[in-house]
N, C-alpha and C positions, 0 to 999 in steps of 0.2 A: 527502399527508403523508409518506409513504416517499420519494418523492426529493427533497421540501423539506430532510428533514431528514438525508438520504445526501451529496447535496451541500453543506451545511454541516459534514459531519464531513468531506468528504473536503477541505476548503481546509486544514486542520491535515494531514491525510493524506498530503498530498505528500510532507510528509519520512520518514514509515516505508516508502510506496509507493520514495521513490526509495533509503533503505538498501537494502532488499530487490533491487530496481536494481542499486546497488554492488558488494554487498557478490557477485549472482550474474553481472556481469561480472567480475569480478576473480580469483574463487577456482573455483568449479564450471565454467563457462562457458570460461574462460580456461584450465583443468585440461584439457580437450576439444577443445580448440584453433579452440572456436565463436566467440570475443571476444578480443582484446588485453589483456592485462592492463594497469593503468595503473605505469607504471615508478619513482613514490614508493610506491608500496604495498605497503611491508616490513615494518609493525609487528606481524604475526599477528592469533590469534583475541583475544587480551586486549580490543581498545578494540570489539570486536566483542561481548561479552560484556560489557563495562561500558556501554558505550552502547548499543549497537544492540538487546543485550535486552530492557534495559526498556523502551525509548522502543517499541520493536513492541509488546510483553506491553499496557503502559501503553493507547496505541492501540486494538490490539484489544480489548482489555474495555470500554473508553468506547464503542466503536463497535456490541458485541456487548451493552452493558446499555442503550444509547440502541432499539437494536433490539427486541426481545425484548417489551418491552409493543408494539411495533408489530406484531410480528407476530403475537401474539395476538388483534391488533384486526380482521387483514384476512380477505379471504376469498376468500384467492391461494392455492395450493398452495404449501407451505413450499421446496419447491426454486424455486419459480420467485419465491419473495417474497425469499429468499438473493439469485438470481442475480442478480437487479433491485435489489437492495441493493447489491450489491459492486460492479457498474457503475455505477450512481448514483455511489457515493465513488470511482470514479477517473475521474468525467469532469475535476474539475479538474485532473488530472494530467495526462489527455488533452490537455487546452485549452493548459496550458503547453507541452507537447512541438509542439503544433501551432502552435501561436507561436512557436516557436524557431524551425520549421523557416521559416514564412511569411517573417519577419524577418532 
């Protein structure tokens, strides 16, 4: 049941998985001189704040109230019922990146 239901949150998940992506290519990453910044990316923190907030915030509490009766139910250790949780929701993100790359 934990990763039946990990990996149907993470098909909606791709798009916070890959803000989060973005948003630390561009500014942190790119600050460090670890990544290229993308050279349209001049509108600041605003549409980071209107968009990118809620749509993560949003996300993780669906992801975090879907959980939570689950993890009361198993009889995993709580870090490792987490860990196995939060890999579950980014295999589809996985799968996409590996299809890009395949293709």
């Amino acid at each position: 049941m934990l990763f039946a239901v990990n990996v149907v949150l993470g098909i909606p998940g791709i798009v916070p998985i890959w803000l989060v992506y973005y948003f630390a290519a561009n500014w942190p990453l790119a600050g460090l001189g670890l990544a290229g910044r993308n050279p349209t990316e001049n509108d600041g923190v605003l549409p980071w704040l209107l968009l990118g907030g809620p749509v993560l915030t949003l996300f993780f509490l669906m992801w975090w109230l879907a959980n939570l009766p689950l993890r009361r139910r198993t009889l995993l250790a709580p870090g490792t019922y987490w860990l196995l949780s939060v890999a579950a929701t980014t295999l589809p993100t996985l799968a996409l990146i590996t299809l890009g790359i395949i293709l």
